[in-house]
N, C-alpha and C positions, 0 to 999 in steps of 0.2 A: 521265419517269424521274427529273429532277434530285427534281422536288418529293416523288417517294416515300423518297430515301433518309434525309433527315434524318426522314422518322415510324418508319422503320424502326432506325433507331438508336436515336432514345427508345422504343420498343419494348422493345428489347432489354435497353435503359439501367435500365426500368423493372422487369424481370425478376428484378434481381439483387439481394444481401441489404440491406437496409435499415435505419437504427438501429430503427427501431419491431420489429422481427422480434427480433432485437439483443436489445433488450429484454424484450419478451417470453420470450423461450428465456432469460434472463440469471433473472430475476423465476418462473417454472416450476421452473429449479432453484432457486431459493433456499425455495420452497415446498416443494420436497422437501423439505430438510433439515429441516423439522421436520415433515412430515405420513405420508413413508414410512416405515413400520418399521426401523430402525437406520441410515437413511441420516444420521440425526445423529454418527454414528461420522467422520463425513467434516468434521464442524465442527470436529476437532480439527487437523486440520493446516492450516484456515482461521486456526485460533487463532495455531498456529505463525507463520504467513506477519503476521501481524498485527507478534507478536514480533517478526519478523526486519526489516519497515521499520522498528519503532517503536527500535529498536537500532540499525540503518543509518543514521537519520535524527541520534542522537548521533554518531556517529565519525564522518560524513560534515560534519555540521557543525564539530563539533572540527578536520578536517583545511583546510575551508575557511576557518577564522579562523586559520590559519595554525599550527595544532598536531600531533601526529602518532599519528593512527589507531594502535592499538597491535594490537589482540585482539579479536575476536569471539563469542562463548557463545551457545548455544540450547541449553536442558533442556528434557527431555519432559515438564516440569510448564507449558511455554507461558511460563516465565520467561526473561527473558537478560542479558545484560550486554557492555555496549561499553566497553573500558580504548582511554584515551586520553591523550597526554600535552601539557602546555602550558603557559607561564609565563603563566597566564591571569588577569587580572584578574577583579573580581565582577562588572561588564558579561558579558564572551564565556565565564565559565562559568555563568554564565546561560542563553545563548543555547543554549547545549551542552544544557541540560539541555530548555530548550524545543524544540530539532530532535527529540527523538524524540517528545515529546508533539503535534507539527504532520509529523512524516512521514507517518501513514494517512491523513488526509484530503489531505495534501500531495500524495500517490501516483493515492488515490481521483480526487482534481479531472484528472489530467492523463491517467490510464484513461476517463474518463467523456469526454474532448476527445477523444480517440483513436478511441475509438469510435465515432464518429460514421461514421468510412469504412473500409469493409474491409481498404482498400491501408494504412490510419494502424494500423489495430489488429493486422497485423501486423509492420509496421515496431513498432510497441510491443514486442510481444511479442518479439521477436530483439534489441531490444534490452536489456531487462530483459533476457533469460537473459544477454547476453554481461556486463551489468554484475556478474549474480550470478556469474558465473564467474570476473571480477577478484575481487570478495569471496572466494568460495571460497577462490583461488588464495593472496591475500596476506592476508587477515585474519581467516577461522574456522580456531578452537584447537580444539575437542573435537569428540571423534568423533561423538557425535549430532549436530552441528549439521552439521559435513562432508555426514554422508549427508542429514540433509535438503535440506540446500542444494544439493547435487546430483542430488537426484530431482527438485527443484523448476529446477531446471536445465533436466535432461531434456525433463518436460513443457513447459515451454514453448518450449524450442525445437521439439519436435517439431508444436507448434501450430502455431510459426509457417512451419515448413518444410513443413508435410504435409497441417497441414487447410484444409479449406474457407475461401470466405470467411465465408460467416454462420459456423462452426464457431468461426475464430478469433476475429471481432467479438464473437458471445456469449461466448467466454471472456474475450476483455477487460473485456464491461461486468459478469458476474459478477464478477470479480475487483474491481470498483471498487464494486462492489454491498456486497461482504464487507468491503472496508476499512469504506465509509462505515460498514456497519454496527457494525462496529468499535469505531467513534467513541463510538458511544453506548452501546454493550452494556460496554465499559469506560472507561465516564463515570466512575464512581466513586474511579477510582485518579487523577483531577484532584485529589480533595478528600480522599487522606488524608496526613498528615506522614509517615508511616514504608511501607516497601514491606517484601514477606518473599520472595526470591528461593533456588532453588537456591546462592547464593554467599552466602545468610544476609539479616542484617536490617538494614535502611539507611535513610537518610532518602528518601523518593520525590522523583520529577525535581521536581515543585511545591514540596517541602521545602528542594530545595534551591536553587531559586528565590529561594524566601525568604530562606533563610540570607544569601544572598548581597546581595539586593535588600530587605529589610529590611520589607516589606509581606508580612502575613500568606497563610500556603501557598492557601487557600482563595481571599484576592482573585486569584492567579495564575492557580488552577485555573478561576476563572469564565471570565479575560479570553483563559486558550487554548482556552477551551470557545467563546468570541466566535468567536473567529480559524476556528478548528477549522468550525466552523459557516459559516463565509464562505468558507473556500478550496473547499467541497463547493457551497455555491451556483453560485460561479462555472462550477465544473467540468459540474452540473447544467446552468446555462441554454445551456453552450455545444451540450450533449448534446440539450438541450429544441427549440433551437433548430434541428438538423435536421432533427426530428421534423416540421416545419410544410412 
């Protein structure tokens, strides 16, 4: 009797959702978006969510070098804009400007470790809503960005309160699927000087990179495209790794 319960255990142990499953259901949706008839309609508030770390990732930086988050913006053109304030030198407004260029894959690397186990990927997932709800609460200004930020609320708490385990696992590793790809599907705005936002025309985070750091906007845009490229490895082999 002792010797049956531990096979009956891994049995059972074995039964349950898996990153490889995870994956799979993560990678089938993401097929969709481009192979079902209009389900590319759904890539547009993938875009959004892209927007909204790659924004959270400046004010979030600006507050931890010791400056003060001011304002948040999301437009329905997938543009946004993080006002933040700080007697900063050209070091930490620097940095400022690389925290949102290194938040999607920043985000992506730590979804993809998450993922790995049902219990982690929904402890992810309730925690991301609660932090977007701080956001919500004390720094989105306009009204689009309000309601998105709270439907994107919504859904993941209700993920993490309601669904399944594989349910929530593959929403996690989609979600780290959509940064990554993030990364590369807007490579481009590494390498140009100027950005064109709903709030008008500026120099981009690279640009201003530059300005500050005095080595041209493109050597910047290479070396977060480096970085950018290592924090999704890492995030990768930890995910690879429970695969075996």
């Amino acid at each position: 009797m002792k010797a049956g319960k531990p096979r009956s255990r891994a049995r059972s142990a074995s039964h349950g959702p898996s990153p490889l499953q995870a994956l799979i259901g993560a990678s089938l949706l993401t097929l969709a978006l481009y192979w079902v008839p209009h389900a590319y309609l759904l890539a547009w508030p993938l875009i959004l969510i892209s927007t909204l770390v790659h924004e959270l990732g400046h004010g979030l930086t600006a507050l931890l070098l010791g400056g003060r988050f001011v304002a948040l913006y999301i437009w329905p053109d997938a543009s946004g804009r993080a006002l933040y304030l700080g007697d900063f030198g050209r070091i930490r407004h620097a940095l400022v400007a690389a925290g949102g260029l290194l938040g999607p894959s920043l985000l992506a690397s730590a979804l993809f470790a998450a993922g790995r186990h049902p219990q982690s990927a929904k402890r992810m997932l309730g925690a991301t809503a609660l932090v977007l709800l701080a956001v919500e609460l004390i720094w989105v200004r306009n009204v689009f960005g309000a309601v998105f930020v709270g439907v994107l609320i919504l859904v993941l708490g209700l993920l993490a309160r309601r669904a399944s385990p594989l349910v929530a696992q593959i929403g996690v590793v989609f979600l780290a699927v959509q940064l990554a790809l993030s990364v590369f599907s807007r490579s481009d705005y590494l390498f140009m000087r100027t950005a064109v936002t709903a709030g008008g025309v500026g120099p981009s985070d690279t640009g201003q990179i530059a300005e500050a750091l005095y080595l041209p906007y493109w050597f910047w845009g290479g070396l977060i495209a480096l970085a950018s490229l290592l924090l999704l490895w890492h995030g990768l082999r930890r995910f690879a790794a429970a695969l075996r």
